[in-house]
N, C-alpha and C positions, 0 to 999 in steps of 0.2 A: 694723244700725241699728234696724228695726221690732222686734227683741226685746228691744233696751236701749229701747224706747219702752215695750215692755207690761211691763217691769220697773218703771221708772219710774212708771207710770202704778198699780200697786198701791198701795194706800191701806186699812190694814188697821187697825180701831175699836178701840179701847182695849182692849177688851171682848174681845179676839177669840180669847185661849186659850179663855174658858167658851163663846164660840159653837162652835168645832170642838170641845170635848169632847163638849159638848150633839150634835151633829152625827156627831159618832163613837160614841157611844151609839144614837142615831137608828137610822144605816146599821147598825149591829149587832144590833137589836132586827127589823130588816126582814129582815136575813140568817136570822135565828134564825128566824123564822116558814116563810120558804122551806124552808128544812134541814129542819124540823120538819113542812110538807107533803110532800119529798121522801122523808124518812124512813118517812112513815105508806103512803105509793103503793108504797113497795119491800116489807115490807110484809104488803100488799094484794097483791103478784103474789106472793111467797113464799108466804103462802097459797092461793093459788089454785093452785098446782102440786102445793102438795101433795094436794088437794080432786084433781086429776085422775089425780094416779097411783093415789092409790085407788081411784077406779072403775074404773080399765084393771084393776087388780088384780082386782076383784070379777068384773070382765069384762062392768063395764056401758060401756064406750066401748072400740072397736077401738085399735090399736097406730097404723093411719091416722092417724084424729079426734086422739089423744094428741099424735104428732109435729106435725100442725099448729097447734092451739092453744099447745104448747108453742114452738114456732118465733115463734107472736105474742109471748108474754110475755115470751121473748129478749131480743124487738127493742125492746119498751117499757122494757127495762132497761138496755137501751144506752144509750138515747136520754135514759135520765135525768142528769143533772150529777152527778162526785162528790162530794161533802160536804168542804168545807174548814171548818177552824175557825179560824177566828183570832180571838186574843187581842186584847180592846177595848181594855184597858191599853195595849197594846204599839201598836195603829193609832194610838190617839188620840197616844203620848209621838213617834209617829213624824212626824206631824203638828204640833207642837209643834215639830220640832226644825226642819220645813222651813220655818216660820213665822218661825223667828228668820235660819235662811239667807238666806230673801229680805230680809228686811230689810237684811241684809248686803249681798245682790248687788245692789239697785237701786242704790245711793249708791257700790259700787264700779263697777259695767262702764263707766263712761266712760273709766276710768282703766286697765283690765285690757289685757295681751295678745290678741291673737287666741286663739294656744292655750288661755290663760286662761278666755276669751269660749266656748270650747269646749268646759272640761269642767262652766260653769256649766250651760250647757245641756243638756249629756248627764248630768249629778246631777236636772236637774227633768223633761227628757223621756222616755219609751220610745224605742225603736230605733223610727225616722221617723215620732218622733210633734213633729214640725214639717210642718206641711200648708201650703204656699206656691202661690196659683193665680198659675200663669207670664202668663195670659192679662190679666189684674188687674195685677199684680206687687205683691201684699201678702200676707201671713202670713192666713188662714181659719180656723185651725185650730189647736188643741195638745193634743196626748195624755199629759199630764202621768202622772208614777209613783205609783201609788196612794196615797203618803204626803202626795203633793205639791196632790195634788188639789182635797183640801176647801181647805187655804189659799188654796192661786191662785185658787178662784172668789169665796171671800168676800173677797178684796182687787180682783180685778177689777169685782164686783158694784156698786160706787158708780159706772163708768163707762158704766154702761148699755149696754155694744158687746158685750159678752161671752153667752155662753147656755149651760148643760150639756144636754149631751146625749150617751147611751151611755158614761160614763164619759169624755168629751171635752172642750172648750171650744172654740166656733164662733162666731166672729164673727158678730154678725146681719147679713142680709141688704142692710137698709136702708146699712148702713157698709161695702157694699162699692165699688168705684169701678168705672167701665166700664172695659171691654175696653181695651186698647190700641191692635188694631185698627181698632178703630172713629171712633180720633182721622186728622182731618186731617193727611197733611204737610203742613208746612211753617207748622202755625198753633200757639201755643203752646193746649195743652191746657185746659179751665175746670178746674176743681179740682171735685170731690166735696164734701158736706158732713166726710164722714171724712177728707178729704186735707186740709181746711181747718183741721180738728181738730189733728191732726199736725204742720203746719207752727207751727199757733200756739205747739202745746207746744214744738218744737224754735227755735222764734224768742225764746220765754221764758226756756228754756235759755240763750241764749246765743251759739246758733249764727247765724253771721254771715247777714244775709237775699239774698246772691249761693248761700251756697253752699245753702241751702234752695231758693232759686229752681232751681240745679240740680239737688237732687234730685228735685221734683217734674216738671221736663221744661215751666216755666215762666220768666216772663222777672222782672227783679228790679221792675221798677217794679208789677207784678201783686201780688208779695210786700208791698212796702210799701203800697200800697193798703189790702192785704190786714188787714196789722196795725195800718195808722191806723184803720180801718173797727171792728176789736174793742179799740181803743185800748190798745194795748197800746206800751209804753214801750221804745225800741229801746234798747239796751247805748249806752251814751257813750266817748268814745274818750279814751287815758289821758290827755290834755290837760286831760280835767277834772277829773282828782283833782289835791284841793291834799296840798305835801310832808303835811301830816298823816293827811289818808286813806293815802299812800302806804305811810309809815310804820305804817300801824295795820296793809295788807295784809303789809307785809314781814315783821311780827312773827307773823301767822295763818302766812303760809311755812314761817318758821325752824321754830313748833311741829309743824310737817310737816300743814298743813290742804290738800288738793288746790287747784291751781288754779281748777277750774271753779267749786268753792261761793266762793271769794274773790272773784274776777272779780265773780261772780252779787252776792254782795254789796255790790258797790262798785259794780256797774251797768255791767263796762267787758267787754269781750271777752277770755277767758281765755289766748289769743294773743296779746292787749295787753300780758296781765300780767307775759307769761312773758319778752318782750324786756323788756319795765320791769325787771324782776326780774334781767336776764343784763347789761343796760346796769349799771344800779349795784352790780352783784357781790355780789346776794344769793344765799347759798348755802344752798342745799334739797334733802333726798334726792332720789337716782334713784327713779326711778318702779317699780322691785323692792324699794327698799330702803325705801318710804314705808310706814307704819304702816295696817292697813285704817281703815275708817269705825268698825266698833267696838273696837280697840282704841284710839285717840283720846283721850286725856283733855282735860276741860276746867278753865281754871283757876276758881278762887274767885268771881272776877269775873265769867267767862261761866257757869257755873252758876246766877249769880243773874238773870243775862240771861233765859237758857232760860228759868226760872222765870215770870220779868216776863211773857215772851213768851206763855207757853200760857198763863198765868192770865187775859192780857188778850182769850183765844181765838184764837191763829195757832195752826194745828194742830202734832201734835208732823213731821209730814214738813216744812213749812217752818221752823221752828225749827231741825231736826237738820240740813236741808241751807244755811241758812243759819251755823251754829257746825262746819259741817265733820267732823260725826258721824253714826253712822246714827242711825235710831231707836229700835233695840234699845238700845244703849248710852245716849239720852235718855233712856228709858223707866226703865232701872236707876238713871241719878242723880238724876233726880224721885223716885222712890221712896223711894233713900235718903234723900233730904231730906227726905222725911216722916217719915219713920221717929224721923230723927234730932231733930226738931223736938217727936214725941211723947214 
């Protein structure tokens, strides 16, 4: 659940192929100067041994003095990194490609398998680079694969929780929650400012505010409190949609649009939808057999929606998750339209 949140929670600038090219050019240019130090110090001790076997020859330094200065310069050449090179073209297109992935994966995992759920994360982590403090019980930590890296931070980066560091990303400090221990039995919990955070986004989603209330280890009226206090608009239950809204979600179904962005649009719980949907015998792929968020087409009419939408400024993530698309695939029919219009 907290890694379909930091999925979710990426938010990546129009702009954002020329910042990680810019960025992969950067790291590459920093690499190059290292190698380039590296190279000049190796070197420096190859010369230097050979400056000493000469004088042992001349038989100005004993065979002694020889072995042990030579033993130094060994060890400083151990101690140096060996020289990779890689290809900026090839990091940057690698980058690019994990850039369009997550786009993909945030607008699917609600919808995914576990094992699904599994190989998303083993495509964007190193082997246990999921860092979880049990004592907290929240995600600290992600050691994302080097291709992966520069995008997750600059899509993390608008959320202010995130930080690099050693090739990492570490939740700041400030957004961690206490201990566990340290809670009272028998009293429900205060919430964190980051736990406060969390529930809002999972309450915006969609998700019913009992079962938020037990994820956090809180009671439901603290929940709602919670969200009248950031005024935030609870889901309506399908009683309120009249037969035409119903109609309009059954028709998003039929084109295979997931549950949760339909619900989310018509403001109802996606478990509302889903009996509304099996009562009046609307039929909708299996959940294997449903089309992803990018391949999704939209028709004529929601195209011009999209359009309407960002022009009026709703960003392209709530556009895409409102028309049941990612934003990869937004991103391509906007364009077209322009194109097409030029």
């Amino acid at each position: 659940m907290q890694f379909g949140e930091v999925l979710r929670s990426i938010e990546l600038p129009t702009s954002w192929r020329e910042v990680i090219a810019e960025w992969c050019s950067a790291a590459a240019g920093q690499e190059g100067d290292e190698n380039g130090r590296i190279r000049r110090r190796r070197a420096e001790l190859d010369a230097e041994q050979r400056r000493l076997v000469a004088l042992f020859r001349k038989g100005y330094i004993s065979e002694q003095d020889l072995d042990a200065q030579m033993e130094e310069i060994r060890a400083e050449q151990f101690t140096l990194p060996v020289l990779e090179v890689k290809d900026t073209q090839k990091m940057t297109q690698e980058a690019l490609s994990a850039g369009e992935t997550l786009a993909g994966m945030a607008d699917y995992w609600s919808e995914a398998l576990p094992e699904e759920r599994r190989d998303m994360v083993w495509s964007l982590l190193n082997v246990e680079g999921l860092i979880y403090d049990l004592e907290r019980h929240i995600i600290v930590g992600l050691k994302p694969r080097a291709g992966v890296l520069p995008v997750l931070a600059l899509g993390l980066e608008a959320t202010k929780m995130w930080e690099q560091r050693d090739g990492a990303l570490w939740l700041r400090e400030e957004f961690w929650p206490p201990r566990r221990e340290q809670e009272r039995p028998g009293r429900s919990p205060n919430l964190s400012p980051a736990e406060q955070e969390r529930a809002i986004m999972l309450i915006r989603q969609g998700m019913p505010l009992r079962r938020v209330a037990e994820l956090f280890h809180t009671s439901y009226e603290s929940m709602r409190r919670l969200a009248k206090s950031r005024a935030v608009e609870l889901q309506r239950s399908e009683r309120k949609l009249t037969p035409e809204q119903l109609e309009q979600a059954y028709e998003l179904l039929r084109s295979d649009a997931p549950f949760r962005e339909v619900a989310q649009r018509f403001g109802i719980n996606p478990e509302s939808l889903r009996r509304l949907a099996q009562r009046d015998g609307v039929l909708v792929h299996a959940r294997g057999e449903k089309l992803t968020p990018t391949q999704r087409k939209l028709t004529q009419e929601q195209q011009a929606e999209a359009r309407a939408l960002v022009q009026s400024g709703v960003s392209l993530r709530q556009t895409a998750r409102r028309l049941g698309i990612s934003r990869c695939a937004l991103d391509g029919i906007l364009k077209e339209g322009t194109s097409e219009r030029a």
